[in-house]
N, C-alpha and C positions, 0 to 999 in steps of 0.2 A: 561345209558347215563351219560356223566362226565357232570352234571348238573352245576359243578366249571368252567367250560372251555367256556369260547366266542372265537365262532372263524370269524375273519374280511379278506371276500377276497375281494382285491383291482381287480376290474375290470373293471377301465376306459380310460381302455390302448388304442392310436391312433393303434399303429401296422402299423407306418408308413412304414415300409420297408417289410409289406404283400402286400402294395398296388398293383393292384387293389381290393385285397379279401377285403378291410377295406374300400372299397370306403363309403359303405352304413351301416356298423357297425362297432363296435368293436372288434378289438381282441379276446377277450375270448370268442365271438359268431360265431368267422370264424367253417363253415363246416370242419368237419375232419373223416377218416375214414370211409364215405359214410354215416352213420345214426348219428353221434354225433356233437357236438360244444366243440370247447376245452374245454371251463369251466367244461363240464360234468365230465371230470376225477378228478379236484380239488373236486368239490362235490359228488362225487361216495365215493373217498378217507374218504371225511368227516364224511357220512354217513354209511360205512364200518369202521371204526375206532371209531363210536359209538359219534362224535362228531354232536348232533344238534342243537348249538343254533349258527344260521349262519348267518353272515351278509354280503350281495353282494354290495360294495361300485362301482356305474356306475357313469359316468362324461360322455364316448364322444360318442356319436351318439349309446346309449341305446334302441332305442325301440325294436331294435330284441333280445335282451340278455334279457330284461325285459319280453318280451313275450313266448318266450323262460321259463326261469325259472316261468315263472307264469302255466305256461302249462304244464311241463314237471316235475316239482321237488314238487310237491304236496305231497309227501309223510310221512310229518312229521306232530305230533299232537301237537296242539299251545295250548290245554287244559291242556296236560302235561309239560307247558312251555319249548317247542321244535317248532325250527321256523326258516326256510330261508327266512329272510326278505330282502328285495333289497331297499336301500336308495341311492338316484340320489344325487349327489352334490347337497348341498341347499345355499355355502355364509353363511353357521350358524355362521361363525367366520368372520366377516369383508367381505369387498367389492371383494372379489377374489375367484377363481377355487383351486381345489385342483394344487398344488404348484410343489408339488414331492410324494413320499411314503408314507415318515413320515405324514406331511401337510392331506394327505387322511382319517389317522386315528389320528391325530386331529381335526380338524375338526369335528366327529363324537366323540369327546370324552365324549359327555353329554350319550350314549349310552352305553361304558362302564360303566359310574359311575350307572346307571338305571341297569343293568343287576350285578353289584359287583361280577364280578366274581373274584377266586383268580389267576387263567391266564390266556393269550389272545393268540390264535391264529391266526399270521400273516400269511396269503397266497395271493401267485397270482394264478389270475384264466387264465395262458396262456402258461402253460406247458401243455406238455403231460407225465404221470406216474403213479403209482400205489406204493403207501404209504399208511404201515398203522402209523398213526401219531401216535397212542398208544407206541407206542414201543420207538420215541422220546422225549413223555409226561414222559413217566417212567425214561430215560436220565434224562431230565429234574430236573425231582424230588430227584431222588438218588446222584446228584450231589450237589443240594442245587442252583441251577444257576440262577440267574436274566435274562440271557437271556439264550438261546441256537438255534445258527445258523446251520437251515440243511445242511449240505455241502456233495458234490460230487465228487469222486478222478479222473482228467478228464488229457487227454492228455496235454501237454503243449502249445503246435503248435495250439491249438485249444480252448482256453484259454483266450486269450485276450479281448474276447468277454464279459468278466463275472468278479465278485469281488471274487478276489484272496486270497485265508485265510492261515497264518500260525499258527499252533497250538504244541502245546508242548506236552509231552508222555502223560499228564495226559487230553489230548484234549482241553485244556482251549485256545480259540484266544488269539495268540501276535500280532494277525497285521491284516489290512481287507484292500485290495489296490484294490480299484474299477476302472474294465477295463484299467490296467495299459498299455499304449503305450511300453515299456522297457519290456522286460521278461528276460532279460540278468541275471539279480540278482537273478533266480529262476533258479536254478542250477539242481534238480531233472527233471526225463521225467516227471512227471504225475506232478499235484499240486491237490491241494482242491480249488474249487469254491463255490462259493455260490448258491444254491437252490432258496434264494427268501423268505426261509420258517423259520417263527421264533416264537418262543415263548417266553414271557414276561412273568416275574411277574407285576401283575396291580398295583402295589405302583410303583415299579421303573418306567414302561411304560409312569405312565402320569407326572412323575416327569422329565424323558429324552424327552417325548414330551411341554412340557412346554419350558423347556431350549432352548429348538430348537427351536421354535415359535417364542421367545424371542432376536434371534438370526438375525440381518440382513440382516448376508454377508451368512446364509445356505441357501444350495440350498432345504434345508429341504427335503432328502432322507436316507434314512437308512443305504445304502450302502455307502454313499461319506459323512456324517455328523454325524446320528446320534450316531451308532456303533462304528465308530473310536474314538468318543469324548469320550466311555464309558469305552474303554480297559485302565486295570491299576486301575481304579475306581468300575470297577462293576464284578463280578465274568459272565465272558462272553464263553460258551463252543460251540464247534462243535460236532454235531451229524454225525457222518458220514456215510450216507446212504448206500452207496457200502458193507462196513464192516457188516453191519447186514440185506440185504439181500441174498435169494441165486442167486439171476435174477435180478439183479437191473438193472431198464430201466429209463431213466429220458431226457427227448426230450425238449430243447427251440427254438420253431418250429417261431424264431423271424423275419427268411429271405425267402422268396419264394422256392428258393433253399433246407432251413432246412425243412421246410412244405411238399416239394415234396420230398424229402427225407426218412422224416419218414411215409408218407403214403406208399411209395413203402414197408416199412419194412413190413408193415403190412399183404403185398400182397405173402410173402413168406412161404416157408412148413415151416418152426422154428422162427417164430417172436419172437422179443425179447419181446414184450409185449404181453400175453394172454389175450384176449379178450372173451373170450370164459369160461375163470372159473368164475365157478357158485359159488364159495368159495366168490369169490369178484366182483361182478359185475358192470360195466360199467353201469350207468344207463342213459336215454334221453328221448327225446319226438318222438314221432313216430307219426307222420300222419296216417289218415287214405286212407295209398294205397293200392292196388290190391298187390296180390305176383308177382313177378317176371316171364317174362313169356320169353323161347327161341325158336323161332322155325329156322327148318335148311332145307334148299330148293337145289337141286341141285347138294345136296353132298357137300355143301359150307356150312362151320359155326364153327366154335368152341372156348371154353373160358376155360382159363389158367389162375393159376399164378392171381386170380382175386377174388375181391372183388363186389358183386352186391347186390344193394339194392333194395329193395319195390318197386311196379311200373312199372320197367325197361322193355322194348321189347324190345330183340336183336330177330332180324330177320334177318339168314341169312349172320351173318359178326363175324367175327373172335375177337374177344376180348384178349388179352394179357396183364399179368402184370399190371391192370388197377383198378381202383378204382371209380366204376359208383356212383353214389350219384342218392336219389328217382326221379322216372318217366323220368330217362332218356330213347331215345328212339333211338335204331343204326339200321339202314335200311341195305337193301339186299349191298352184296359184298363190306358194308366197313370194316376197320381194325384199332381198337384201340389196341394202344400199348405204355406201359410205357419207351420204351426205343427206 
């Protein structure tokens, strides 16, 4: 265990543009891939990567992510000071909600100073991917970097959506332009985005969260304030994901559209994401349902191209390219299909 390393996932994302999947929770607890919650991957990563002192920061309609992680992620020993603790917004800091990013882990900053570690890891819990952070942590170090942003080499045209990063040969940020309207000035196909995903040194951390706090006109987010105000001042590096995997898969499943997107990936003979190695496993909570049960009447029934969970009766009806989630239940001669 890097017994040095706090890691803080922010998880009290609206996921307004999931809606209706957010009507009744959170982002980070929307269903995904038939038996999981996005968060699952953030925390699978963590606990694959040997990180467990974890903190799940909730603010907007919690009680399934809380239940969720109360249930399902039990697997860390708190004797061995190893621990996914879930802290709800408490107002520890003044009369208000968490703010933006930054504002989230301040807010919570009486909880690094209690844990002193010597760096923090920043994540969101509303991607989909498979990271081992170890291999960033080592960036990190052999660099000497006060901060280092994960970043992703992504098409251009597709881009807009995310904080755009320039970096120099020796990977150090020149520039962070968050969700820039204009891409005219970004002359290459591909650019680097930002992941979401960062590490601090804890002296600098809560010295650039102070500033910011202190700050009236920030919006107090990391991406549009805190980082920009640090390039030129603080030794700031990109880690670039793409370059040091061989498979790199990294999904912001932020639109309905992106959601049904990457569940269809998952539904094909070569997905980009393995879910299935036992090297790095996907971890959840799983109900207790019955197995899956198909029966075929008629000469009528079959399933393709499909992903079926715990539970499920297909009796009798044709399934395609689909992605059932537990105790769903398709009767004689109907036909799901993802396309």
């Amino acid at each position: 265990m890097n017994s040095q390393i706090l890691t803080m996932i922010m998880a009290g994302g609206k996921g307004a543009r999931l809606h209706p999947l957010t009507r009744d929770r959170a982002k980070p607890a929307v269903p995904f891939g038939g038996i999981f919650r996005i968060i699952d991957f953030t925390l699978s990563n963590c606990i694959n990567s040997d990180l467990r002192k974890i903190c799940v920061l909730t603010q907007y309609k919690s009680v399934s992510l809380m239940s969720h992680i109360y249930l399902g992620w039990n697997v860390v020993n708190r004797e061995l000071n190893e621990f996914i603790e879930v802290i709800p917004a408490q107002q520890r800091i003044g009369d208000v909600w968490y703010r933006g990013t930054a504002d989230s882990i301040y807010q919570n900053i009486y909880k690094i100073e209690d844990e002193n570690p010597t760096d923090v890891f920043i994540l969101g819990g509303d991607h989909v991917y498979k990271m081992d952070y170890s291999k960033m942590l080592q960036f990190h170090k052999a660099k000497g970097a006060d901060l280092t942003v994960g970043v992703f080499q992504f098409k251009r045209e597709k881009a807009k959506e995310f904080g755009i990063i320039r970096v120099d040969n020796d990977k150090r940020v020149k520039e962070l332009v968050e969700k820039p309207s204009d891409l005219t000035t970004f002359k290459d196909k591909s650019v680097y985005v930002s992941m979401g995903i960062y590490i601090y040194k804890t002296d600098v951390l809560k010295k650039v969260l102070h500033r910011d706090a202190e700050n009236e006109d920030s919006n107090h987010d990391f991406g549009r304030n805190v980082i920009p105000a640090m390039l030129g001042k603080y030794k700031v590096y990109g880690f670039v994901f793409n370059e040091e995997e061989k498979n790199p898969y990294w999904r912001d499943i932020g639109t309905l559209d992106a959601y049904y997107e990457a569940n269809m990936e998952l539904v094909k003979a070569r997905s980009k994401i393995n879910l299935y190695d036992a090297k790095w496993p996907i971890r959840t909570y799983q109900g207790q349902f019955p197995p899956a049960k198909v029966l075929k009447n008629n000469k009528y029934g079959s399933i393709y191209d499909s992903i079926i969970s715990h539970g499920c009766i297909i009796k009798s009806a044709a399934i395609e390219k689909s992605v059932l989630s537990y105790g769903v239940k398709v009767l004689e001669n109907a036909r799901v299909t993802g396309t």
